[in-house]
NUVOGU-767298 format. One record per residue (C-alpha): x, z, y; residue number from 0; residue in three letters. Coordinates in Angstrom, 2 decimals. Each point is the difference from the previous one (the first is absolute). Layout:
BEGIN
        c1        c3        c2   num   residu
         X         Z         Y   NUM      ALA
...
END
This chain:
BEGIN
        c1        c3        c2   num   residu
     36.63    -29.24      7.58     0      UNK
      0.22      4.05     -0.24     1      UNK
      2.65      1.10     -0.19     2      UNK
      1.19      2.72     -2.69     3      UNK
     -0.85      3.01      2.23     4      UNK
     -3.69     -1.38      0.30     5      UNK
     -0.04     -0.39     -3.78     6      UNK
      1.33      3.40     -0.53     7      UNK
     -2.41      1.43      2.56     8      UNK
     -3.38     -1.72     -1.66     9      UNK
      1.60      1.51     -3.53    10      UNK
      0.39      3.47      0.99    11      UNK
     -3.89     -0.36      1.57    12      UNK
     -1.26     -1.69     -3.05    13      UNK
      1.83      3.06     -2.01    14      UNK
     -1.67      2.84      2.51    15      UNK
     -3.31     -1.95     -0.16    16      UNK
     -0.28      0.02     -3.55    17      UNK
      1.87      3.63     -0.65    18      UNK
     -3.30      1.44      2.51    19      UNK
     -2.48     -2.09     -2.01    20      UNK
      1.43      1.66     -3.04    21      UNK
      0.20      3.22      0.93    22      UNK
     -3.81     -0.44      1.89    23      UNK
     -1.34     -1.10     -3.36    24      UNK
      1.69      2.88     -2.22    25      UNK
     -1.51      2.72      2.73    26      UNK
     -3.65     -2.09     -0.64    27      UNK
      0.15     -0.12     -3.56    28      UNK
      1.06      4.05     -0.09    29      UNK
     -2.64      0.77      2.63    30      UNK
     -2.59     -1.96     -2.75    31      UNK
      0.81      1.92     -2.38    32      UNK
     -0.11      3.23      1.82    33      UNK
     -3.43     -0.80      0.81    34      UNK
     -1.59     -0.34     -3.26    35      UNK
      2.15      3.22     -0.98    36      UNK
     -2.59      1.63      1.98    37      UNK
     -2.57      1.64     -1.50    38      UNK
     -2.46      0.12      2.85    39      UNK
      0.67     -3.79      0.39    40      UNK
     -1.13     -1.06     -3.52    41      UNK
     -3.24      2.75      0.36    42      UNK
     -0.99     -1.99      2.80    43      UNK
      0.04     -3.16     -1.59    44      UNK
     -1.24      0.83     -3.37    45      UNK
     -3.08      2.20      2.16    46      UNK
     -0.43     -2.98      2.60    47      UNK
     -0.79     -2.44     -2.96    48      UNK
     -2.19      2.45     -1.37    49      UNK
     -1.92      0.58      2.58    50      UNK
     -0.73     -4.21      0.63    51      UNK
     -2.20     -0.33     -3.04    52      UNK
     -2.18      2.75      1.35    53      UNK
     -1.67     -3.08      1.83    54      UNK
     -1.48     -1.09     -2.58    55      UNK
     -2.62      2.58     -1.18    56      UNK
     -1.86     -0.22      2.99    57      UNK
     -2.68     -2.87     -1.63    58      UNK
     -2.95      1.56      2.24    59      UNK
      0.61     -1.81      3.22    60      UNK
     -1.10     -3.64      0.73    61      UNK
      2.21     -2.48     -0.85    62      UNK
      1.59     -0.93      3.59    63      UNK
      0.56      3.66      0.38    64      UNK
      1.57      0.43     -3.44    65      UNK
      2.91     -2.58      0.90    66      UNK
      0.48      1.39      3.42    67      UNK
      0.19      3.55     -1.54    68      UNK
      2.91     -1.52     -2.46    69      UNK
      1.80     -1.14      2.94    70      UNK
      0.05      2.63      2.55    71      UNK
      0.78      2.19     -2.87    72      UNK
      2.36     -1.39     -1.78    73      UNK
      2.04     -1.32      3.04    74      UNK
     -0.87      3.40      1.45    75      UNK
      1.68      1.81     -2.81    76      UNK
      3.10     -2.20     -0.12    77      UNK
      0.76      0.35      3.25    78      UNK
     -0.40      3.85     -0.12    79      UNK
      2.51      0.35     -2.77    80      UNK
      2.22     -2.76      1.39    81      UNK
      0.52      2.41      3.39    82      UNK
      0.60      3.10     -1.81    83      UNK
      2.61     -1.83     -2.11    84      UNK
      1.24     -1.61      3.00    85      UNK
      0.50      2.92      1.86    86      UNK
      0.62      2.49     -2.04    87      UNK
      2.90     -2.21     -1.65    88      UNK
      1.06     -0.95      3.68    89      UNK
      0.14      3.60      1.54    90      UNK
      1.39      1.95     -2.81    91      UNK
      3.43     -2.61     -1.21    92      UNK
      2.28      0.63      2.53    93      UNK
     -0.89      3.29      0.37    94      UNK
      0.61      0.84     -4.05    95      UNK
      3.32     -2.03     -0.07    96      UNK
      1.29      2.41      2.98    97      UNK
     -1.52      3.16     -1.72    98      UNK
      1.55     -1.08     -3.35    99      UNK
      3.23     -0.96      1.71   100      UNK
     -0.03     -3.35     -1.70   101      UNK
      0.10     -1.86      3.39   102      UNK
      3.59      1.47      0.52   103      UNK
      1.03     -1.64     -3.50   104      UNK
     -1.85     -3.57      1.19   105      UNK
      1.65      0.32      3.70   106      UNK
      3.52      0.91     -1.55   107      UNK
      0.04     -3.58     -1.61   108      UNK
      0.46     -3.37      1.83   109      UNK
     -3.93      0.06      1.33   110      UNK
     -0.77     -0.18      3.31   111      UNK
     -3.18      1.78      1.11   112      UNK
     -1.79     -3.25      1.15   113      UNK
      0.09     -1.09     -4.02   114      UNK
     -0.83      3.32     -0.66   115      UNK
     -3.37      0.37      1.92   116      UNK
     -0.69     -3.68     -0.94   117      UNK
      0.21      0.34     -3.49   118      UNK
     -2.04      2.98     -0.24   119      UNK
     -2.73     -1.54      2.00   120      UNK
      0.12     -3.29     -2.34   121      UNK
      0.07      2.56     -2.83   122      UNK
     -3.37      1.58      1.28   123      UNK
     -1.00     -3.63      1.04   124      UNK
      0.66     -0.97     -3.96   125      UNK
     -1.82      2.89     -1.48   126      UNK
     -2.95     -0.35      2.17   127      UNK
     -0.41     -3.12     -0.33   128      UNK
     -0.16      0.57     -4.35   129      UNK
     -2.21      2.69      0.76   130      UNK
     -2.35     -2.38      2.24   131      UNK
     -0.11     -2.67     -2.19   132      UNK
     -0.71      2.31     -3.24   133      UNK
     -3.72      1.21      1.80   134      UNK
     -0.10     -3.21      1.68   135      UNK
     -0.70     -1.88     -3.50   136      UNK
     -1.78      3.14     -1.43   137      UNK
     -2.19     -0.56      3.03   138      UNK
     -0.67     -4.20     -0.33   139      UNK
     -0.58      0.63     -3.75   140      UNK
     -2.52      2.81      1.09   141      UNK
     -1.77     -2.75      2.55   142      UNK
      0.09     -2.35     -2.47   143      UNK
     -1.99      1.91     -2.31   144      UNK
     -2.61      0.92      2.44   145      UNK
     -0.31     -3.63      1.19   146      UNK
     -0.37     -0.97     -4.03   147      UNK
     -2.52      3.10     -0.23   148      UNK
     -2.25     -1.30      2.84   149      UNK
      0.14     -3.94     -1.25   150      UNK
      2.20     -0.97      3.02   151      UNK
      3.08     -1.56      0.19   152      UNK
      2.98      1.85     -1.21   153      UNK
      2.36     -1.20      2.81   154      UNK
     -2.23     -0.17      2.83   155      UNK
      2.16      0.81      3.47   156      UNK
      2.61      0.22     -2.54   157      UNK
      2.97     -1.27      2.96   158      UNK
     -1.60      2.74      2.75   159      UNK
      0.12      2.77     -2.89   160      UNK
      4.20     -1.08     -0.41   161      UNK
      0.30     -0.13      3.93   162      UNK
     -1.75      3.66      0.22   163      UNK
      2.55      1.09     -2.48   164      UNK
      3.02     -1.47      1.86   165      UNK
     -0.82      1.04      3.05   166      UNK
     -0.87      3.69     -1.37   167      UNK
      3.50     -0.17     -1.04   168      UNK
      1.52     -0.79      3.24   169      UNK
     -1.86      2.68      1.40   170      UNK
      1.25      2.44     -2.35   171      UNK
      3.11     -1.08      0.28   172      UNK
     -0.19      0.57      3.98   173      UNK
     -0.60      3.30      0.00   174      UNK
      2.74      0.39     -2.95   175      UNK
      2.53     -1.01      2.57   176      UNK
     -1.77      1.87      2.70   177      UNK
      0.42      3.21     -2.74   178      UNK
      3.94     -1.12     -0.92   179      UNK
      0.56     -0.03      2.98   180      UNK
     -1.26      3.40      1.69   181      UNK
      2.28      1.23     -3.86   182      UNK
      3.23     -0.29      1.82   183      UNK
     -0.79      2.39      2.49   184      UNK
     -2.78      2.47     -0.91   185      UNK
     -1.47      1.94     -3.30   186      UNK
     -1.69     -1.18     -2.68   187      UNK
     -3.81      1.82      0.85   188      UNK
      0.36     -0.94      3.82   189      UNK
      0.83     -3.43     -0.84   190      UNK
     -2.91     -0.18     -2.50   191      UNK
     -2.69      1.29      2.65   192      UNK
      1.81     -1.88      2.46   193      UNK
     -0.46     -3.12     -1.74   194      UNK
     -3.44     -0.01     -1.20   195      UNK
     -1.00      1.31      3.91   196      UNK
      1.78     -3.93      0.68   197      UNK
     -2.38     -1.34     -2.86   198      UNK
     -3.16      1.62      1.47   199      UNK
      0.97     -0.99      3.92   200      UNK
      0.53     -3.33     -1.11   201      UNK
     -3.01     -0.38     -1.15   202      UNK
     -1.68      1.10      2.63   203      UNK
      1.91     -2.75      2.28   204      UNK
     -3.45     -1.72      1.20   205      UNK
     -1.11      3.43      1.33   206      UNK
      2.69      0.86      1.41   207      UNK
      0.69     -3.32      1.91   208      UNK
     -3.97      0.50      1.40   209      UNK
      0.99      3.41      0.88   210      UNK
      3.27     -1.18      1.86   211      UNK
     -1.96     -2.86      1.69   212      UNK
     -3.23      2.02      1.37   213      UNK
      1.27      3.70      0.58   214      UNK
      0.11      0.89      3.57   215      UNK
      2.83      2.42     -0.82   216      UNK
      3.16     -0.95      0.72   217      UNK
      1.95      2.51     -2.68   218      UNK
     -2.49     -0.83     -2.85   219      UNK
      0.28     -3.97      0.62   220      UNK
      4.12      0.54      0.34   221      UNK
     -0.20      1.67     -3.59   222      UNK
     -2.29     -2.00     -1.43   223      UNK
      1.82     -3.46      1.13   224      UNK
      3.06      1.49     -1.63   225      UNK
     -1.20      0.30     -2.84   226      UNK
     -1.73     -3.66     -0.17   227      UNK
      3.24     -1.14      0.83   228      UNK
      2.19      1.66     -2.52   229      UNK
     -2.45      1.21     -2.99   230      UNK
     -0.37     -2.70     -2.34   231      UNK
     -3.64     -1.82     -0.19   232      UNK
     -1.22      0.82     -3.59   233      UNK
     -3.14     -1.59      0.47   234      UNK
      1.47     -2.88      0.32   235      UNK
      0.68      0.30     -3.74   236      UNK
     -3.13      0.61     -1.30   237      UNK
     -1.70     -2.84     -1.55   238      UNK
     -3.02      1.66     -1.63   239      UNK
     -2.18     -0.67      2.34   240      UNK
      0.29     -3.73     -0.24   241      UNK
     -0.49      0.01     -3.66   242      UNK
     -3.17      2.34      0.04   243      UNK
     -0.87     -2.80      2.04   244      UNK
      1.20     -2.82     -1.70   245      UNK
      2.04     -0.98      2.70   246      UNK
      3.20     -2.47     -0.68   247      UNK
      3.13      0.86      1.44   248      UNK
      2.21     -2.26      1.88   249      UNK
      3.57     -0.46     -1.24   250      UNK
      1.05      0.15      3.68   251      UNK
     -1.42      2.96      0.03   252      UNK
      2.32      1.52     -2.67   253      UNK
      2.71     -1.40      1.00   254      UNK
     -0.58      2.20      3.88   255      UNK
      0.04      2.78     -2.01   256      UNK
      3.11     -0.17     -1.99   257      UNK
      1.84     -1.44      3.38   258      UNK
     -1.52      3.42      1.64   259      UNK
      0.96      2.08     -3.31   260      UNK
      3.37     -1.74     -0.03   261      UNK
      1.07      1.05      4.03   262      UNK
     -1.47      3.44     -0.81   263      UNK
      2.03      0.40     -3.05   264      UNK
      3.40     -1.40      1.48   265      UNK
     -0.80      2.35      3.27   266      UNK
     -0.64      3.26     -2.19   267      UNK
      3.15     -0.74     -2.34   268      UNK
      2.55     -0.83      2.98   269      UNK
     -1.22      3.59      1.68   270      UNK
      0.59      1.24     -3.75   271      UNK
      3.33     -1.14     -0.16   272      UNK
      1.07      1.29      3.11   273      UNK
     -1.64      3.46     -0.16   274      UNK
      1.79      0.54     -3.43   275      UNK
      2.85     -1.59      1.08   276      UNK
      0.31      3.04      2.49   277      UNK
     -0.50      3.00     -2.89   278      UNK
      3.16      1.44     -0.79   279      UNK
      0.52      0.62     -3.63   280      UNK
END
């Protein structure tokens, strides 16, 4: 049986447990609000959504090339608009709560930095994913049409389109947590070029592996296996290729990806933490 110390013990846990869950969900739900406070976020999205119906004017190419101009557009487009959400959102919150002082009111209450970092990234998580969903169905209504318009089945590859958005938002939200995390140490326009350098390297990861496989220099194949090994693999992302192509994709497949996203994200968040943990306020 447990004695009454035990039971006291697993109280006071329970209580602590549910007092950080609390206090992680009130810094997410002010950190979602924040976000659509912003101006620049709400251009994006009304502009993004906007832009995805552009697709459909262009009624001069053949009919294959019509739907595969629909898709790499329109996935194209959200993706653009999900990173400069993502990012700028990512690199500029911590940074504003320290210029506007309102991190010393948050810290000066019973929150400990861990819930704070967390709860802004689910915040941005939260928001983005809204945002991604919003052109996400703007975009399948949009393919719809066009299948309608060419007398072909509205929902053809309809499960690879809803995988390409998924994974599009995992790999927005990567490099959000890549850009929250490079916040807690650096300002908001080197964090913003830093993060979309990440974007572009890691989507270069095939080339670069061939580079750091083949070169006969020993300094250029040291850089470029660093960063294979640390850069994340956007390409791996990318499923527009196998729907130009009709391709199916495994759910094994999808499931790598998130597993990968998942390590990625927990890695960047811990090295968060602790780099923010170290800022003196």
């Amino acid at each position: 049986m447990a004695t009454a110390t035990q039971v006291q013990a697993e109280s006071k846990r329970g209580t602590l447990l549910l007092h950080s869950w609390r206090a992680i969900w009130a810094i997410t739900r002010g950190t979602f609000k924040d976000t659509w406070r912003q101006r620049i976020i709400l251009v994006l999205l009304v502009f993004g959504m906007a832009v995805l119906p552009a697709s459909l004017i262009f009624s001069w190419l053949s009919a294959g090339e019509e739907i595969k101009f629909v898709i790499d557009t329109g996935l194209g487009t959200i993706l653009l608009f999900g990173l400069l959400m993502g990012i700028f959102m990512a690199a500029s919150m911590i940074p504003l709560e320290i210029e506007h002082r309102t991190i010393f009111t948050i810290l000066s209450k019973p929150v400990r930095r861990f819930e704070f970092v967390l709860g802004k990234f689910l915040g941005i998580a939260l928001t983005l994913l809204v945002n991604i969903l919003l052109m996400g169905v703007v975009f399948l209504v949009i393919y719809g049409v066009k299948q309608v318009m060419l007398n072909a089945p509205p929902f053809q590859n309809f499960v690879t389109l809803i995988q390409a958005l998924f994974l599009l938002y995992l790999q927005v939200m990567l490099i959000t947590t890549i850009a929250l995390t490079v916040s807690t140490v650096a300002s908001l326009w080197f964090n913003i070029i830093f993060s979309f350098f990440v974007y572009f390297v890691g989507n270069m990861s095939e080339v670069i592996h061939h580079i750091s496989t083949h070169t006969q220099v020993n300094a250029l194949r040291l850089l470029m296996g660093i960063f294979n090994a640390i850069v994340p693999h956007f390409e791996n992302f990318d499923l527009r290729q196998k729907l130009l192509l009709g391709d199916p994709v495994p759910w094994g497949y999808v499931a790598q990806v998130v597993g990968y996203t998942a390590q990625y994200v927990v890695v960047m968040f811990l090295i968060a933490y602790l780099l923010f943990n170290e800022r003196e306020f």
